[in-house]
N, C-alpha and C positions, 0 to 999 in steps of 0.2 A: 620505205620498202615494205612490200608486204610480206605476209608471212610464209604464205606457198612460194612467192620469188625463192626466202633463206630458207625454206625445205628445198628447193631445186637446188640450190649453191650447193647447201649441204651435203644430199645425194651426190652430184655430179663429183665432188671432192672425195667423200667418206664413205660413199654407198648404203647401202639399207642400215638405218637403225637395228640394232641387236649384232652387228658384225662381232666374228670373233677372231682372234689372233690365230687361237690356239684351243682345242675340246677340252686339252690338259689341262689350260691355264698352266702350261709353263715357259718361260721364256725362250729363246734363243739364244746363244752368244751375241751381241752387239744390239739385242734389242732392248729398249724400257719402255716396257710395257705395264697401262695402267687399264687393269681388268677392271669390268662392269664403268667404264668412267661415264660422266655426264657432262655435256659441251654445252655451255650457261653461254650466249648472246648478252651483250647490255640489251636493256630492253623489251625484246621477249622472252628472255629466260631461256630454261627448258628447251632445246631445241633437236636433241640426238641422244643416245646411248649407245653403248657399247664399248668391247676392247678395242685400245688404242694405242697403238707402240710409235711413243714422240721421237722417235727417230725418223722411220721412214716415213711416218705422217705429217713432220712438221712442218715442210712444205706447204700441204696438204690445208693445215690449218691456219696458216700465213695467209693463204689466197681466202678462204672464208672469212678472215678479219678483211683484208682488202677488199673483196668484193660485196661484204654487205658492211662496210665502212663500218663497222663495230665492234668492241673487246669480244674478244674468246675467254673462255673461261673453260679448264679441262679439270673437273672434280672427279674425288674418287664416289662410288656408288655411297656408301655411306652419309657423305657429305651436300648430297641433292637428291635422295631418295626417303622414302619412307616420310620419320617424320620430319625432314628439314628439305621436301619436294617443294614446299610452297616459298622457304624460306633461305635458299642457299647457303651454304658456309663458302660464300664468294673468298673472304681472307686465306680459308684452306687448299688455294689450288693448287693443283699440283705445278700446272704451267697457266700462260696467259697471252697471249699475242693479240695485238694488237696493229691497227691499220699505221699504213708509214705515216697519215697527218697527224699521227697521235705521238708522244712520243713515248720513244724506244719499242723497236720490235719485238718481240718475241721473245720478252721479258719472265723467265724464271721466276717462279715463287720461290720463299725458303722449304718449302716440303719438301721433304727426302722422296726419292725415287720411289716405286710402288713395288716392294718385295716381288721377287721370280721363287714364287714357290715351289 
């Protein structure tokens, strides 16, 4: 798959890169939201940023693993930015999902939620 194909998946699901939840950056009741996150592709990495609240998204990122048949990866800014953009701290994700031939879905990291400051 090419990589314009996983920007179209990615838009059609998540819509423009820089999306924000919230101007506040604060959460909701019943959201878990992970401000500035970075969504790591196996393969070509780097592929999105922005907030992203893994509730009403997770759907959202289910089908991106299914549809470009490859692990998701939702890091916090920190951890795929700066100086660990080239290098990701893939172990630190916050979540992960993956396609159903892989296994287990939508596989939980141990990272603790992303503070609603």
């Amino acid at each position: 798959m090419e990589q314009h194909e996983i920007d179209e998946i990615i838009y059609d699901e998540l819509g423009m890169a820089g999306a924000m939840v919230s101007g506040s950056k604060r959460a909701r009741p019943g959201q878990e939201v992970v401000w500035n996150a970075n969504l790591i592709l196996d393969g070509p990495g780097k592929c999105w940023f922005g907030d992203v609240d893994l509730i009403q998204s997770a759907d959202a990122l289910q089908r991106i693993a299914e549809r470009t048949g490859r692990k998701v990866y939702v890091l916090r800014e920190h951890d795929a930015r700066f100086e660990t953009e080239k290098n990701p701290r893939l172990e630190r994700a916050v979540r992960t999902f993956e396609p159903s031939s892989a296994a287990g879905r939508g596989n939980t990291s141990d990272a603790p939620p992303a503070p609603s400051a």
